[in-house]
N, C-alpha and C positions, 0 to 999 in steps of 0.2 A: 528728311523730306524726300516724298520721290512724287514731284509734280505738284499736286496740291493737296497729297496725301499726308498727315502730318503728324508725329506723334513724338511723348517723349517721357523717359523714364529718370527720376531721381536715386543718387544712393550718399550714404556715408560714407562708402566701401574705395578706399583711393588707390590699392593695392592693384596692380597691372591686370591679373587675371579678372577682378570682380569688374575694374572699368570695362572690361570686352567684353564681357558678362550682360554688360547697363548696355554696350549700343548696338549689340546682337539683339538684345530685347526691345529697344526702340525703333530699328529697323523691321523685327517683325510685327510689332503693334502696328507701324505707319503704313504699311503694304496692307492690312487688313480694316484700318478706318475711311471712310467715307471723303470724300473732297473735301478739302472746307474752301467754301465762295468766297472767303473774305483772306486767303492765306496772299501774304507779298513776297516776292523774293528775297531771299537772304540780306542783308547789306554786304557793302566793297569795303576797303581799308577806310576805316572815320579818324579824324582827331579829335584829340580831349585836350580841354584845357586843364592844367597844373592844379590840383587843388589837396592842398595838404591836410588831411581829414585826422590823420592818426597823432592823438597825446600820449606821449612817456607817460605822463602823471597819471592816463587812465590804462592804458595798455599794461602797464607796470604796476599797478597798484596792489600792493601788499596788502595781508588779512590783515595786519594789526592796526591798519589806517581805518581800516573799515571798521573796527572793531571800535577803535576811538571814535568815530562816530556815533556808533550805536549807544557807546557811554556816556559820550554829552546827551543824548534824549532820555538815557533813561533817569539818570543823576537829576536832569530838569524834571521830570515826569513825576519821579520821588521827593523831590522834596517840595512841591506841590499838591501831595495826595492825590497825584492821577496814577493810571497805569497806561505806558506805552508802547505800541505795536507798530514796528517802522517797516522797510521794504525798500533793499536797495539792488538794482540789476544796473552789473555794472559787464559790457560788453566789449570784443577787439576781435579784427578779423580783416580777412580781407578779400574782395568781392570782383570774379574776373570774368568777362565775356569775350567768345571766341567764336567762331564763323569757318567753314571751309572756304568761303570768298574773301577773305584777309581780313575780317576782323578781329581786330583784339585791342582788351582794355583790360587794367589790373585797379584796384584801388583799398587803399589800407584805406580803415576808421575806430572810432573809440565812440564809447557813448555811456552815459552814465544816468540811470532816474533816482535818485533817494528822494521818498517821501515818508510823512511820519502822520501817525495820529494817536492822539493822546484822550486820554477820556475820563471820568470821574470814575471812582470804584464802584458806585451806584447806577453805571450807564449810561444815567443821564443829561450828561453833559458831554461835548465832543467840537476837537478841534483837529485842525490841518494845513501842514504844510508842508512844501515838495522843491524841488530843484530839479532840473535836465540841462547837459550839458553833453560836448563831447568831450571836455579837458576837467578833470576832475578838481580843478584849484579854482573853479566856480561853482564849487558844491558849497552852499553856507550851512555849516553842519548847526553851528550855535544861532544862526538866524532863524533855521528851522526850528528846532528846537524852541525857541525864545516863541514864535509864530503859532507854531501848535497847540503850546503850552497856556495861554495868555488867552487864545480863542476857546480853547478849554475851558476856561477860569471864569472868561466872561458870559459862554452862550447858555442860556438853557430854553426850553420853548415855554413861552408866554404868547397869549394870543394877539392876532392881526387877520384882520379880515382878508380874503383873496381882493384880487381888480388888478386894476393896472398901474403903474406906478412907474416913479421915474425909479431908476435902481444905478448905484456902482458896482459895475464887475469888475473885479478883482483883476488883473492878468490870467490866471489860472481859469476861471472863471468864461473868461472871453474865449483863451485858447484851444477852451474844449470846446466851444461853437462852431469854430475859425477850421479846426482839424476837420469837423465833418463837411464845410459847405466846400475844401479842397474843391472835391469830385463835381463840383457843380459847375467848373472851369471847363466845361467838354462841348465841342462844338458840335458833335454829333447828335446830342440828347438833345441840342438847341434846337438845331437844321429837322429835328421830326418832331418837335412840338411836344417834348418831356418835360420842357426845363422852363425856369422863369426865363431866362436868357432866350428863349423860344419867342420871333416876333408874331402878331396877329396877321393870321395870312400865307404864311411861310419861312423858312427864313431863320435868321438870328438876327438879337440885336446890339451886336459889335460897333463899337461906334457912338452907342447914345449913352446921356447923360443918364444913369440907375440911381448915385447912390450921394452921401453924400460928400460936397465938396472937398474937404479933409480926410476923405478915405482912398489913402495907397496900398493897395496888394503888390506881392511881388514876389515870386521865389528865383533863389541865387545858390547854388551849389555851394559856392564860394564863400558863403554870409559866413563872418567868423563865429566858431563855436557853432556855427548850427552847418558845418558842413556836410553835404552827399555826394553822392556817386555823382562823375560828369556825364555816365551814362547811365541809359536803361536796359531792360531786360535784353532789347533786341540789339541794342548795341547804338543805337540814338545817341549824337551828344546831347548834351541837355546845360544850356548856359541860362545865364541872369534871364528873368521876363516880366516883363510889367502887366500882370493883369486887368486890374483896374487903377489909375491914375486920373486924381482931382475928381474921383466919383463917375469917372466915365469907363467904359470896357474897350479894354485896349486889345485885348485877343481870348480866344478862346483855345484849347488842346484840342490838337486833332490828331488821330492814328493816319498810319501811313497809308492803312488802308484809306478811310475816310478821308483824308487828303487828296489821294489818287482821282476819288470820284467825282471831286471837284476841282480837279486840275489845280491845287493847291498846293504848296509847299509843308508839308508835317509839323506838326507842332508838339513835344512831348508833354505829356502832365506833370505837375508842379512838382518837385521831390521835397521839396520844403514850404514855407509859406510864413512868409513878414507883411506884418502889418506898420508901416511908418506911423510912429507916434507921433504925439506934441509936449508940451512943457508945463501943461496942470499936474498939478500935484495932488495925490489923493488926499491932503489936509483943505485945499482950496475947493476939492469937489464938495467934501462933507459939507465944507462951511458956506457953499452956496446954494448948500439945497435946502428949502422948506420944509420938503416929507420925500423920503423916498425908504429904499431898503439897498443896504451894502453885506454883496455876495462875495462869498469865497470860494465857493466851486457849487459843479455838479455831479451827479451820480444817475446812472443810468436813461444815457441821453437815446431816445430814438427819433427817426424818423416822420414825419406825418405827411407832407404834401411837398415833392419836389418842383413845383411851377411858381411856391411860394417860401420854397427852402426854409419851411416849418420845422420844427423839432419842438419834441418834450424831453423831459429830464423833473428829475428832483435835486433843489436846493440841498444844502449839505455838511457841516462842519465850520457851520459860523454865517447867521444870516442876522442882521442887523438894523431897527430900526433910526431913522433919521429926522431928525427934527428941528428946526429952528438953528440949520447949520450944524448940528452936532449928535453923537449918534448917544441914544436917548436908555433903549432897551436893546435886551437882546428878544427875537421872536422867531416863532414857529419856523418848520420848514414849510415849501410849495413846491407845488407840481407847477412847472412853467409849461405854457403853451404859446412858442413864442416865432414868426417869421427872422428870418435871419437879417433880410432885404429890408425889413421895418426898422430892425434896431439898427441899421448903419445907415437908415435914411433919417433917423432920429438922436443924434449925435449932438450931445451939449455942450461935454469936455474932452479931452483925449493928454493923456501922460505919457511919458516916457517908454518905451519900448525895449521887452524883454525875454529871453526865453523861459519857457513854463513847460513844466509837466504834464500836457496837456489827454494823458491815454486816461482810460477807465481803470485797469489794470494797476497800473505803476511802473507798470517795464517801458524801458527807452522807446520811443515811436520817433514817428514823422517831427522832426525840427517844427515847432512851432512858437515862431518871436510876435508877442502881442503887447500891445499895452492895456494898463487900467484905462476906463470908457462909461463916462456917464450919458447915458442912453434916456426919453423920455417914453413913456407909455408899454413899458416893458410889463407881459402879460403874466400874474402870479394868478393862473388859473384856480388853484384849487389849493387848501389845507392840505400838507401831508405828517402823519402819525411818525414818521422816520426822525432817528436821533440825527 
């Protein structure tokens, strides 16, 4: 940085010569870039709270562990006449930030995603299931397996009309919803009338009852097994926050810039994100639903309208109809076209809370702890042709 000039250069190269190499070249990029209006002064020496992120069991993990792994899905996959294609990224490292104004922070972690999917020799059939953790002895290699295998067995498509419908989302399910609406925690996007959280008039609306009563958000560095960094990029601590509590919004993320300009104190963005469960059990959702449809994930979720934190996506590897308390067929997949704001204003059950694999990918992402969640009037737009 030289004033509000600001640039910066990455390498792999940790070797003395090549680092002199990186901030000779950063220094001359940052003397040739433009101001930037929004740049803040460095931070001063910060604390970090204690958070022990890194597992032996995953940092240490041997090929042959992984490899038994692989063995339980395909042994299950075989002697059910499917074939099976798993994907496991399994991570350790450690993540430091430093400042010519005393900042410094160091921090170990582990992380691990195994997911699996199993299918008929015919393609026509297809199942799924996944695990994320940081401590690898929360990997259920045989539950996966068992999970996969069994959604395999039973899904093929048979028709169901599109409409709306009450649905059970799966954890998995939930958590790839959960993952995107993160970003919608920003109080910047609010304050310029981007965001749903944006009030009529001006403003945000921090404070008011959204959602409903039984929906707790919250990210916690600390949350066990879904731990992160106590800092961010800039060197920010980042402790426990309650986003929304009892349905109401309790804060929004604000950058240090966008803090400044309201004479507000900074708020960083969530590094994880828990959603507090309840104690229905997904046998008692089935068995109280008249007609609905029970999902196991999605696939290819995008974006549609952030003032309504809309998203689509297609159902995926186990969709299910319900009937008369019990799940009846197995049916089609759909394109969802669905508010995020609607389905947690439309809350009938809520279960126990957990972490889910929740990236598109399969590779470790953002800590996401969700529970299963029966929802009303949940929107299955359209048929979709996808196994």
């Amino acid at each position: 940085m030289f004033g509000k000039r600001v640039a910066s250069v990455s390498t792999n190269n940790f070797e003395d010569d090549a680092l002199l190499v990186a901030v000779r070249r950063s220094e001359t990029l940052a003397r040739l870039a433009p101001e930037s209006p929004e740049y803040v002064d460095e931070l001063n020496l910060q604390s970090y709270q204690d958070n022990q992120a890194y597992y032996e069991s995953t940092g240490e993990l041997e090929a042959i562990t992984r490899a038994e792994a692989a063995a339980i899905a395909i042994r299950q996959a075989e002697s059910a006449g499917q074939i099976a294609a798993s994907y496991m990224d399994v991570r350790a490292g450690t993540r430091s930030v430093a400042t010519s104004n005393g900042v410094y922070g160091s921090h170990s972690s582990t992380g691990v995603a195994y997911t699996l999917t199993s299918r008929t020799r015919d393609g026509l059939q297809s199942g799924w299931a996944g695990d994320e953790a940081n401590d690898w002895n929360n990997i259920e290699s045989q539950r996966i397996a068992d999970d996969a295998v069994a959604k395999c067995r039973d899904w093929r498509k048979t028709d169901l009309d599109p409409g709306q419908y009450t649905v059970i989302l799966e954890p998995t399910a939930l958590g790839m919803l959960m993952l995107r609406m993160m970003n919608s925690f920003n109080q910047r996007t609010a304050d310029e009338g981007r965001s749903y959280f944006s009030k009529t008039g001006g403003g945000n609306r921090i404070g008011e009852k959204l959602f409903d009563d039984r929906i707790n958000i919250y990210s916690d560095p600390a949350y066990r097994d879904a731990e992160t960094s106590p800092f961010n990029n800039s060197g920010q601590p980042i402790n426990r926050q309650d986003w929304i509590r009892s349905g109401t919004v309790e804060d929004l993320a604000r950058s240090r810039f966008w803090a400044g300009q309201l004479d507000q104190e900074p708020l960083p963005s969530p590094s994880n994100l828990i959603m507090a469960g309840g104690n229905d059990s997904l046998e008692e959702m089935i068995a109280s639903t008249k007609r609905g449809v029970l999902l196991t994930r999605f696939w290819y979720i995008r974006g549609l309208n952030p003032r309504i934190i809309s998203y689509t996506g297609l159902t995926r590897d186990g969709t299910f109809l319900i009937e008369d308390g019990k799940i009846t067929r197995p049916v089609t997949n759909f394109r969802f076209n669905q508010s995020l704001v609607e389905m947690l204003q439309n809350i009938e059950m809520i279960g126990p809370s957990v972490r889910v694999a929740a990236s598109e990918n399969s590779s470790v992402s953002t800590p996401i702890v969700v529970p299963t969640l029966k929802v009303r009037g949940f929107n299955l737009s359209s048929v979709s042709d996808a196994i």
